[in-house]
C-alpha positions as CSV (number, residue, x, y, z in Angstrom):
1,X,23.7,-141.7,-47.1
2,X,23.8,-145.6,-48.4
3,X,20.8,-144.2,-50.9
4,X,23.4,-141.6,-52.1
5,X,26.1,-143.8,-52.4
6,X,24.6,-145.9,-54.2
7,X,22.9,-143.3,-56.8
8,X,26.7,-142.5,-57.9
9,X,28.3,-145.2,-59.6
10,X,31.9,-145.7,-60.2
11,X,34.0,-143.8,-62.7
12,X,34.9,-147.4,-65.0
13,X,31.3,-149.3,-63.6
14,X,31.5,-151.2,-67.3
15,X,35.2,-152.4,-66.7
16,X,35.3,-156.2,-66.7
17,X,37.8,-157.9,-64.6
18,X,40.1,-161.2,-64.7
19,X,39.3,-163.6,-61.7
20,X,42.2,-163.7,-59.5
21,X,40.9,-167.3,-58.2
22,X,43.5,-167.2,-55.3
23,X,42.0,-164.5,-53.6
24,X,39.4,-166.8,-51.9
25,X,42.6,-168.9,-50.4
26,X,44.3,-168.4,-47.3
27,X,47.8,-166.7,-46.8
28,X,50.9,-167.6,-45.9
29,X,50.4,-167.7,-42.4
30,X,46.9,-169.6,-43.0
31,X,44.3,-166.8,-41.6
32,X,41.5,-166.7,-44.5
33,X,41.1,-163.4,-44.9
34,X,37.6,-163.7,-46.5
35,X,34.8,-165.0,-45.1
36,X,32.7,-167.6,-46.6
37,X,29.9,-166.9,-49.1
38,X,30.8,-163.7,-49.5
39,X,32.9,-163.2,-52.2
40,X,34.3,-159.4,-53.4
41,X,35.1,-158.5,-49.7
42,X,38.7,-158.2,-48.9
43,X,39.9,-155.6,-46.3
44,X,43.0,-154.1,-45.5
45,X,44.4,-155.9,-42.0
46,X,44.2,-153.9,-39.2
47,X,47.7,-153.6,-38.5
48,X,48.4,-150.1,-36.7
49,X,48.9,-150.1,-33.1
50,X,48.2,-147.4,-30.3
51,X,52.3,-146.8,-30.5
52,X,52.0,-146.8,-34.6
53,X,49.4,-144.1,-34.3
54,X,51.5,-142.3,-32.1
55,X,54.4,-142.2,-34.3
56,X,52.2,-141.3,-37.4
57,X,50.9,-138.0,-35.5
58,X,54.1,-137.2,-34.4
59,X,55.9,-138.2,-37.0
60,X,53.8,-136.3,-39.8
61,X,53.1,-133.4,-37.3
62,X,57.3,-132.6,-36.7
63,X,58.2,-132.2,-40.1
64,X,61.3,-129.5,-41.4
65,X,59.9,-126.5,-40.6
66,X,60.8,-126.6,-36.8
67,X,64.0,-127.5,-37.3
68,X,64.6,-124.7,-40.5
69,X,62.1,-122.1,-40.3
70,X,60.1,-121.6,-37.3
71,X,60.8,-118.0,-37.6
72,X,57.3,-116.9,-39.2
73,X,55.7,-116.7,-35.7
74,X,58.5,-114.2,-34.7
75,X,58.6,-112.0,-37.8
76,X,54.9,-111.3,-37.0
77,X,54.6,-111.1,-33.5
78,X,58.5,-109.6,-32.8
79,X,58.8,-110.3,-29.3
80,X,60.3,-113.7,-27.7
81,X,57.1,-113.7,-25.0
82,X,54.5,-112.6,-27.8
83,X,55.5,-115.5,-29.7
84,X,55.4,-118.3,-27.3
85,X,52.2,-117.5,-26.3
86,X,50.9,-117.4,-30.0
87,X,52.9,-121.5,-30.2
88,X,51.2,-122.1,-27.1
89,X,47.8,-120.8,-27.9
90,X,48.1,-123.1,-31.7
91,X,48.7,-126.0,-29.5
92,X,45.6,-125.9,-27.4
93,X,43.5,-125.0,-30.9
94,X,45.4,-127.5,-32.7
95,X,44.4,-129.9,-29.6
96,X,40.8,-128.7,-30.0
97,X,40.8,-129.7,-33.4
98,X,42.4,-133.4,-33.2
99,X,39.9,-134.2,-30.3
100,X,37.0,-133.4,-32.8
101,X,38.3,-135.9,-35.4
102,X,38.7,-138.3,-32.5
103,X,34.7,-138.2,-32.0
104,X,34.3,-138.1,-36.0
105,X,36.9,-141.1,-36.6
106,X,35.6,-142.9,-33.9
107,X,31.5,-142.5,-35.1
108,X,32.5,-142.8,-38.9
109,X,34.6,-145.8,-38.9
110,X,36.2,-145.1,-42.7
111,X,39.6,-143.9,-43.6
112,X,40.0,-140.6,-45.6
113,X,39.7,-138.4,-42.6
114,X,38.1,-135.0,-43.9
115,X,36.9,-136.5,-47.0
116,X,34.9,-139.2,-45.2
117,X,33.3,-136.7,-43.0
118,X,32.1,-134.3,-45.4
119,X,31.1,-137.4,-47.5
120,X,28.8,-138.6,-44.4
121,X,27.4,-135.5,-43.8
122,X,27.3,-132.7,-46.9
123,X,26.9,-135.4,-49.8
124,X,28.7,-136.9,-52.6
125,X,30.1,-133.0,-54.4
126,X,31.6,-131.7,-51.6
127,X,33.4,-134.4,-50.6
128,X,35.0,-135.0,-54.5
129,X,36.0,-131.2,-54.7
130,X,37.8,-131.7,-51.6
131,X,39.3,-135.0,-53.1
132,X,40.3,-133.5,-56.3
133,X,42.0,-130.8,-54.6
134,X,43.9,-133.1,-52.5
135,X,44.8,-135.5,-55.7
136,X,45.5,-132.3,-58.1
137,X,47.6,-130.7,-56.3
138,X,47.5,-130.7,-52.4
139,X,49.2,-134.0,-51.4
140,X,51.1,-134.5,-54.4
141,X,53.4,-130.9,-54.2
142,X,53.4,-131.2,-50.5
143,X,55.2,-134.3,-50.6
144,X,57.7,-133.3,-53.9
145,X,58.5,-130.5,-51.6
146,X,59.1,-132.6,-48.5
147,X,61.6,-135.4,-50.2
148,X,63.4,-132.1,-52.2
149,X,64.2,-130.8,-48.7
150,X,65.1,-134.0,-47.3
151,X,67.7,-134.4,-50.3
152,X,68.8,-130.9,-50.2
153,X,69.8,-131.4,-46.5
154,X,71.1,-135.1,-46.7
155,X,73.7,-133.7,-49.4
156,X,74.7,-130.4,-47.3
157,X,77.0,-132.1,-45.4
158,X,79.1,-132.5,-48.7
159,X,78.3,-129.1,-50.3
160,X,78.4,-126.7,-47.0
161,X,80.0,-123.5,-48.5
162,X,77.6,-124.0,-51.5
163,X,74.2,-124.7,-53.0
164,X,74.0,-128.7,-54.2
165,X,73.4,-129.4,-57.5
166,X,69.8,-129.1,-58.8
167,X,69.6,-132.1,-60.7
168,X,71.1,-134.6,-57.7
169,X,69.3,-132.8,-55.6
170,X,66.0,-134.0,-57.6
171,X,66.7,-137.1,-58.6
172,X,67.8,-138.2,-54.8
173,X,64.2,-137.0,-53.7
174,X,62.8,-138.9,-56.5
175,X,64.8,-141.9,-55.2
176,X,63.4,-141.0,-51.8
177,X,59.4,-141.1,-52.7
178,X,59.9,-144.5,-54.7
179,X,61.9,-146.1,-52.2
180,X,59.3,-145.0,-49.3
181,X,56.4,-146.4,-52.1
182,X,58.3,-149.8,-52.5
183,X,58.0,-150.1,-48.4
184,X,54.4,-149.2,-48.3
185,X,53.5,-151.2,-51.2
186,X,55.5,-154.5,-49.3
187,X,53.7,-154.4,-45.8
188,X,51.8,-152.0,-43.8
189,X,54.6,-152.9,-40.8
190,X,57.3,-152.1,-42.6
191,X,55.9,-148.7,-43.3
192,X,55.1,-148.1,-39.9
193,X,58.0,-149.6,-38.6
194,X,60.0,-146.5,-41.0
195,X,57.9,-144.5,-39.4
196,X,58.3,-145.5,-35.8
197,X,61.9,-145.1,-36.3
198,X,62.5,-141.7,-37.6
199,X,60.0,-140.6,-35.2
200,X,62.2,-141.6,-32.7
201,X,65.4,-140.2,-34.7
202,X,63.6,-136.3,-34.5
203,X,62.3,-136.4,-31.1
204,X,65.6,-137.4,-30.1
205,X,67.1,-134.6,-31.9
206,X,64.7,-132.2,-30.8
207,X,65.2,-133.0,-27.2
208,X,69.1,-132.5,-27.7
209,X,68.2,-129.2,-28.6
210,X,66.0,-128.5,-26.0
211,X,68.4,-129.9,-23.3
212,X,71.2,-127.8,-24.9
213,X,68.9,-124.6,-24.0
214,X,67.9,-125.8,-20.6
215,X,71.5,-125.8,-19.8
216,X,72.1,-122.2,-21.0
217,X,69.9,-121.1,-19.2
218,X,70.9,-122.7,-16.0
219,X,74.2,-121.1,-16.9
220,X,72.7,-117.8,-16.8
221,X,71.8,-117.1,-20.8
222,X,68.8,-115.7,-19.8
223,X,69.1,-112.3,-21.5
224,X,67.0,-112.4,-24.4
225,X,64.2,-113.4,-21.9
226,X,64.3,-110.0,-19.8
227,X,61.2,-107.5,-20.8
228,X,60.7,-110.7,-23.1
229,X,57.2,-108.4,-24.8
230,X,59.2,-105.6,-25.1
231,X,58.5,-104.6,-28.6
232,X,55.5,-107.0,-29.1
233,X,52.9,-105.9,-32.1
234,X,50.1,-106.0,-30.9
235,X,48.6,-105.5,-34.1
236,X,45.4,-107.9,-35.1
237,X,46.7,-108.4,-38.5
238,X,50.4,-109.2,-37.5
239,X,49.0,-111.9,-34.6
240,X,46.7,-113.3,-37.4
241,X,49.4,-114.1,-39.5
242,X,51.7,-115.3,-36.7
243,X,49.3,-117.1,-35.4
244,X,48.3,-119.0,-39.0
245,X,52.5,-119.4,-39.2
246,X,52.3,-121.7,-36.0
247,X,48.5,-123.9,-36.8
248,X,50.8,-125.0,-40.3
249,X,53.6,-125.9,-38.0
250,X,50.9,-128.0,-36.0
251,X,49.2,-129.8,-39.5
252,X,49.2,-133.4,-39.5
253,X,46.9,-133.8,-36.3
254,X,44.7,-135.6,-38.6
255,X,47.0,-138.1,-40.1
256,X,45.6,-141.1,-38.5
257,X,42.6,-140.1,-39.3
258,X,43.6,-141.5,-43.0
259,X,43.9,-144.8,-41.7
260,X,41.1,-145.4,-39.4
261,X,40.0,-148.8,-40.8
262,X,43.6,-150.3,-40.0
263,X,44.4,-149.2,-36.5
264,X,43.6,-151.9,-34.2
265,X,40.8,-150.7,-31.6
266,X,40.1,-147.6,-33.7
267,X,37.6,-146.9,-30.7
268,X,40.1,-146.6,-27.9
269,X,43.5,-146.2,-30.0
270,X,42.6,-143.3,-32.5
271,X,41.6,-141.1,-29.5
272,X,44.5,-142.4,-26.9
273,X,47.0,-141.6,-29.7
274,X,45.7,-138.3,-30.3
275,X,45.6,-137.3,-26.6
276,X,49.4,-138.7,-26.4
277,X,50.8,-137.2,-29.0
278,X,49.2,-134.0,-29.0
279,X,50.3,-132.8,-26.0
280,X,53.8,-134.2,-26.7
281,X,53.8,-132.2,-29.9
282,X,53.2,-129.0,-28.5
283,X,55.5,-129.1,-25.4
284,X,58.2,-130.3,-27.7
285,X,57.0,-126.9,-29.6
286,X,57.6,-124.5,-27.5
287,X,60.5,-125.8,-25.7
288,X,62.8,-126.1,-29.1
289,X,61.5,-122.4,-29.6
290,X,62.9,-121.1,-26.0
291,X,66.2,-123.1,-26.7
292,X,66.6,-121.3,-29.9
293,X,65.4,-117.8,-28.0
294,X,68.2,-118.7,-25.1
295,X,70.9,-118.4,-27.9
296,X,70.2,-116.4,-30.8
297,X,69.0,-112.8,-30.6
298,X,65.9,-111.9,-32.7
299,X,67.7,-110.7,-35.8
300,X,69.9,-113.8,-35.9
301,X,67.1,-115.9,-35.9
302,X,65.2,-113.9,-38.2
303,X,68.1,-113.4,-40.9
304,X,69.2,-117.6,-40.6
305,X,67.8,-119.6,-43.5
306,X,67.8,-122.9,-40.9
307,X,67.6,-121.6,-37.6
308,X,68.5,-125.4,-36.3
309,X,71.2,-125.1,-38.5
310,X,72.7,-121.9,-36.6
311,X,71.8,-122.8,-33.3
312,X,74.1,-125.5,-34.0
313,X,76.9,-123.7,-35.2
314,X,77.0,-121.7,-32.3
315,X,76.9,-124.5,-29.6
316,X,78.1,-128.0,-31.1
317,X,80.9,-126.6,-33.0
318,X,82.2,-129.9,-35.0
319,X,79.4,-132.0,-34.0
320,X,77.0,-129.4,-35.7
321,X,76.9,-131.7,-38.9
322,X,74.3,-133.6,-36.9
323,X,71.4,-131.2,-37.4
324,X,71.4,-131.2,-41.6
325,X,70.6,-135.0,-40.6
326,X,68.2,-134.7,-38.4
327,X,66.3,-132.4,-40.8
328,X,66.8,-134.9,-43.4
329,X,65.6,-137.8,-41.1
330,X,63.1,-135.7,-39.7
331,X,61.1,-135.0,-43.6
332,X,62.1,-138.6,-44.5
333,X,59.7,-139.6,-41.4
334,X,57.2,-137.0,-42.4
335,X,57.5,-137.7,-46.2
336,X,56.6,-141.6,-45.2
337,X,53.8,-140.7,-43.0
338,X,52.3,-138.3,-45.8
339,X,52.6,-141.7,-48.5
340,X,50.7,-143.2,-46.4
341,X,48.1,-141.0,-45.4
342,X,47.2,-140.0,-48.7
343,X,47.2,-143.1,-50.8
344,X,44.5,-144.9,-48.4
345,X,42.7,-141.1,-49.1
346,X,42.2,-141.9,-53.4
347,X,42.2,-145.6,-52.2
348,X,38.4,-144.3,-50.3
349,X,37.9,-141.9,-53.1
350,X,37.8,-144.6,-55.2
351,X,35.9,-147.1,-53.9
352,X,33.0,-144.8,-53.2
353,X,33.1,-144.1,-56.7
354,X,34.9,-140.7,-57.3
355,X,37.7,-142.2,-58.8
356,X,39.0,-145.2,-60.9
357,X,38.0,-148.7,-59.2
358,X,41.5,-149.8,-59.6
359,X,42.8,-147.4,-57.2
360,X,40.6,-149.1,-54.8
361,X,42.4,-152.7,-55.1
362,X,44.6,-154.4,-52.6
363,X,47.2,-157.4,-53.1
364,X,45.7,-160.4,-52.4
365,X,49.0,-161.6,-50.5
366,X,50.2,-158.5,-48.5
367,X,46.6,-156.6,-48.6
368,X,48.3,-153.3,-49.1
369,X,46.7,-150.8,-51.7
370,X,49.4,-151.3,-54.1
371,X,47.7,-149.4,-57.0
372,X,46.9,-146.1,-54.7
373,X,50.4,-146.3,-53.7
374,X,52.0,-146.2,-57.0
375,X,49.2,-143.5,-58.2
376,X,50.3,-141.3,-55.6
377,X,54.2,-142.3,-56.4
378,X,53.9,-140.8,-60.0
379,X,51.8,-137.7,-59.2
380,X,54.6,-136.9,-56.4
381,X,57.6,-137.3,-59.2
382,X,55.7,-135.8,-61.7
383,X,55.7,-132.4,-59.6
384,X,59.2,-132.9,-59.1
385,X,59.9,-132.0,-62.8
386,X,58.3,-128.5,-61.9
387,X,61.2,-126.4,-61.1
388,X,59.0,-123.5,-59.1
389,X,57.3,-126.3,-56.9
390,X,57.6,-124.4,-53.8
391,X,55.3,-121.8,-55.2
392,X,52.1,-124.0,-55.9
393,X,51.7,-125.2,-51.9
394,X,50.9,-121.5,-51.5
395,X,47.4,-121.7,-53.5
396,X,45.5,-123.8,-50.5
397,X,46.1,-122.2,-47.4
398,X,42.4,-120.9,-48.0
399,X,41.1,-124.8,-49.0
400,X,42.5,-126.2,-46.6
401,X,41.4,-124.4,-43.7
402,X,38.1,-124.5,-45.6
403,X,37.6,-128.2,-45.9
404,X,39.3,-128.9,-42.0
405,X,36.5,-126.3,-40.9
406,X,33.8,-128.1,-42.7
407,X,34.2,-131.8,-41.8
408,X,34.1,-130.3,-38.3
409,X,30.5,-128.4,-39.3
410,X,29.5,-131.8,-40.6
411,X,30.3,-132.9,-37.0
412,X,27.9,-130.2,-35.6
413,X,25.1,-131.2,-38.5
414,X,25.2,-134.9,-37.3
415,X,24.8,-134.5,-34.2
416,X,21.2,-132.4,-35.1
417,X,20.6,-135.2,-37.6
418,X,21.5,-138.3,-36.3
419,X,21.3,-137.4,-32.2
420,X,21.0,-141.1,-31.1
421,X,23.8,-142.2,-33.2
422,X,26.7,-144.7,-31.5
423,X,29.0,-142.2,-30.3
424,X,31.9,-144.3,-28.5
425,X,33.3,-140.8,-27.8
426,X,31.2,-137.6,-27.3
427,X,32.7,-134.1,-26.9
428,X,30.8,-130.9,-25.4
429,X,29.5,-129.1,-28.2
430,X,31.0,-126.2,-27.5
431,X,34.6,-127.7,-28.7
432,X,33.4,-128.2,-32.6
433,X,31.6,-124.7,-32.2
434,X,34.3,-122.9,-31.2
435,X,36.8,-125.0,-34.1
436,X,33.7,-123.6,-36.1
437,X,34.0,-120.4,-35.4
438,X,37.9,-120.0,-35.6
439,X,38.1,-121.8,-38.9
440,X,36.1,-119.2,-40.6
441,X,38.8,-116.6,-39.5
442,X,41.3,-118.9,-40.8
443,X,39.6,-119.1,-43.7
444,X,39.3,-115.3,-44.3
445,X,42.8,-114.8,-43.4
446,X,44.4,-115.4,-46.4
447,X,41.6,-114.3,-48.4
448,X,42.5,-110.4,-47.2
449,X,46.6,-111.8,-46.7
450,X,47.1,-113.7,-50.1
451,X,43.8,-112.8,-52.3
452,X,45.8,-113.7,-55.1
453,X,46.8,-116.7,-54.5
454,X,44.0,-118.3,-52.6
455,X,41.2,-117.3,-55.6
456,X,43.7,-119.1,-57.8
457,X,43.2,-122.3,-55.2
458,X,39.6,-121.9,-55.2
459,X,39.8,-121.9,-59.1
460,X,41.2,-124.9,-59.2
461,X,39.2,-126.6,-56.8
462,X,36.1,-125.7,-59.1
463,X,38.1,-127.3,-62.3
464,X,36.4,-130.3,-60.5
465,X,33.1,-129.5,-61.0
466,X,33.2,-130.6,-64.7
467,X,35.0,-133.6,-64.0
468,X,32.6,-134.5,-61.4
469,X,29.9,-134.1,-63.8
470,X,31.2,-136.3,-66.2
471,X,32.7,-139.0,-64.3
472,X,30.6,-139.5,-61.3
473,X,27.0,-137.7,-61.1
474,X,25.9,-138.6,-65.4
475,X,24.8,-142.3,-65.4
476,X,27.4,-145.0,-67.1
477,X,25.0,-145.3,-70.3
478,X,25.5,-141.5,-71.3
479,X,29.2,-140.9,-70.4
480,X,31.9,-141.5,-73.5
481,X,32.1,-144.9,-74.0
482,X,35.7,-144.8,-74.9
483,X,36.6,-143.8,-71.4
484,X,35.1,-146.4,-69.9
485,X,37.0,-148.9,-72.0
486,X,40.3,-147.2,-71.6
487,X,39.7,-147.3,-68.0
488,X,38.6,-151.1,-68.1
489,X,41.9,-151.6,-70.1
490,X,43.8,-149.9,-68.0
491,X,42.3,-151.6,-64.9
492,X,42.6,-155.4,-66.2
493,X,46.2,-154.5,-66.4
494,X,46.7,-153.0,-63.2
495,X,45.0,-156.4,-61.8
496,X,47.3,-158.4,-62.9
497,X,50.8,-156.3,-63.0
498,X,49.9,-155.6,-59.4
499,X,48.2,-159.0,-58.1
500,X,45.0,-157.2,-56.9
501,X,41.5,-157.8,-56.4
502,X,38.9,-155.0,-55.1
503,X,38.2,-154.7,-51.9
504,X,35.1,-152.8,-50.1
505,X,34.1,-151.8,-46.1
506,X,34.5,-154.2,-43.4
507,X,30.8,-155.5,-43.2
508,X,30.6,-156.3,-39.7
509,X,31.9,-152.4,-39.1
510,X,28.7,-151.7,-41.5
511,X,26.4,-153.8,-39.7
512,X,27.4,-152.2,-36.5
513,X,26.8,-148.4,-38.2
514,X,23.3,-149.7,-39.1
515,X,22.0,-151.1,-35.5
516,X,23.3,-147.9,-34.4
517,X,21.5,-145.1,-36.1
């Protein structure tokens, strides 16, 4: 794998850079953060605690949708008992799942989750198709789309007999992704400190919810719950599709994975915060679902645009101007876990040399990946000017289930290739097997659902085939030269605007990797 690496040189190798002479100093607080003789290694800190992790699983996993729209398990399955036992049944896949990027994050120490994985195991290609799907679309629409729903639902409180005006609407989500940038860019702790906060905001919310329903029921509302399958369809094709409607309600099990090399303890935390807050997750799940069931028939629930919204109406009365700001507060949280997540992604992406080397740069002060940060920024507010935004997320159901179901393969080929690698964690293979196995009905699902759509997504995942061709696999000496002194232009200036130096892997976590195999 080091060969490999190696072989594929960076996209700007030629760029020259200004010395940043204070990078070699110690901080503020006196801690040198590099080490002696070994100039050109600077790390991100490892600043993300087991409750950090927690938060940024739970956090990223409860986003809008079960708050405005968990109807798409019910329109498919259209029965109250068919549908909880499809949420319950994605919860214990969903588990399945997070427990096999526990074993991956915790035997490949590198951030980028997926990408990493299939990097390690399937080769340099791979791993930048599923990085330029991520950069080109992927993580930049999901987020426009998160911030214009958090500013949609932050202004309803001041437009409720009416739609809010499009233009505020977007600029108050663009407000939103550059204010949580300017946190991440400042420290990693204030960005999970955000995070840990509005986690707590959503849970809280959800379990008011869920304690409203309890009571119902204890009150006697139990009459949507009587022949509770009456009804069900049993159909394959209608429990496929409920089923994929709930495993996109449980995405973001991965999260952490992003930011493996700053959690502290990756070897106990990363897996302790996954078995925390998956379970959490997944209760919380299906009891918001039977507090909604307790007090709206099916049609009700299926004909409300924010099912939250009208549970709310019906029970709080006055006090149901609370649940617009939970929603809001609730993609706010998921919006800042997401920024974080994916700009440590191209920060990976580019320093193993499938994107710009200045994407790969930390501040030397508060060793945050400032540039990645405000790449990520403008790719986000540039899909805000795209009026039909909503419409592109549709295009990588198919990729993503693809890529989720192949870093998990690439679990299953290491442990035939590597068998006396460190494992701090090792599963029964018949966990990643059966992930296996279910992903490739995931994947075919919207192939027959939504061919449309998903050959478009796989079209554009292949647009990076040419791109990688030119920029990563042909050596420096035969690509355009005028790219490469564009790039070092660009990359001098981002330097100094931004305070950075480059940074590279934690050596004594490569050392380690090396005794081990």
């Amino acid at each position: 794998m080091m060969e490999e690496t190696e072989k594929f040189s960076s996209l700007n190798s030629l760029a020259k850079y200004y010395s940043v002479n204070e990078a070699d100093k110690t901080d503020q607080s006196g801690k040198t953060q590099r080490s002696k003789g070994n100039r050109g290694t600077m790390q991100l800190k490892k600043e993300i605690s087991l409750l950090n992790g927690i938060s940024l699983i739970v956090g990223n996993m409860i986003g809008s949708g079960i708050f405005v729209s968990p109807k798409g398990v019910l329109n498919h399955s259209t029965s109250y008992g068919l549908s909880l036992v499809i949420w319950a049944t994605g919860g214990i896949f969903s588990v399945i799942g997070a427990l096999c990027y526990a074993e991956l994050g915790t035997t490949i120490t590198k951030s980028g989750a997926s990408y990493a994985y299939i990097l390690e195991a399937f080769g340099s290609f791979i791993a930048f198709i599923r990085l330029w799907t991520s950069l080109l679309i992927i993580e930049p629409t999901s987020q426009a789309i998160i911030a214009i729903t958090f500013a949609n639902y932050i202004v309803q409180p001041v437009f409720p007999s009416c739609q809010p005006p499009y233009v505020a609407c977007r600029l108050i989500a663009a407000a939103c992704i550059c204010l949580l940038t300017f946190i991440n860019c400042a420290y990693v702790k204030w960005g999970t400190r955000v995070q840990d906060a509005f986690t707590y905001a959503k849970v809280i919310a959800l379990i008011v919810i869920i304690v409203t329903g309890i009571v119902k029921l204890c009150q006697g509302s139990s009459q949507h719950f009587q022949d509770s399958f009456e009804g069900s369809s049993w159909n394959l094709g209608g429990i496929s599709l409920a089923l994929y409607s709930a495993l996109f309600s449980y995405s973001g099990w991965d999260t952490l994975n992003f930011v493996t090399e700053e959690i502290k303890n990756p070897e106990r935390n990363l897996p302790l915060a996954i078995a925390v807050s998956m379970p959490i997750v997944t209760i919380i799940y299906i009891l918001t679902n039977v507090a909604y069931y307790t007090v709206l028939d099916i049609n009700a629930i299926l004909s409300s645009d924010a099912v939250a919204v009208t549970f709310a109406e019906q029970v709080f009365g006055v006090f149901s101007w609370f649940i617009p700001i939970a929603v809001a507060f609730s993609c706010f949280g998921g919006l800042n876990a997401s920024v974080l997540a994916s700009s440590r992604l191209f920060f990976v992406g580019s320093r193993e040399g499938h994107l710009p080397d200045l994407l790969s740069m930390i501040h030397i002060g508060r060793f945050t990946p400032v540039p990645a940060l405000l790449f990520n920024c403008s790719m986000s507010l540039i899909y805000l000017i795209v009026e039909d935004v909503f419409q592109l997320i549709n295009y990588f159901s198919f990729s993503y289930w693809f890529f989720v179901g192949l870093s998990i393969a690439g679990q299953l080929y290491l442990r035939w290739k590597e068998p006396d690698r460190y494992r701090p964690l090792k599963l029964s293979l018949f966990f990643p097997i059966f992930f296996c196995i279910c992903s490739i009905f995931l994947v075919v699902v919207p192939l027959y659902s939504d061919t449309i759509n998903s050959l478009i997504g796989i079209g554009i995942a292949l647009s990076g085939i040419p791109v990688y061709f030119m920029g990563v696999y042909l050596p420096v000496s035969k690509r355009p030269p005028f790219v490469s002194k564009i790039l070092g232009a660009v990359t001098r200036a981002t330097q100094l605007l931004c305070y950075c130096v480059l940074t590279e892997m934690d050596t004594s976590e490569e050392t380690v990797e090396t005794k081990s195999q």
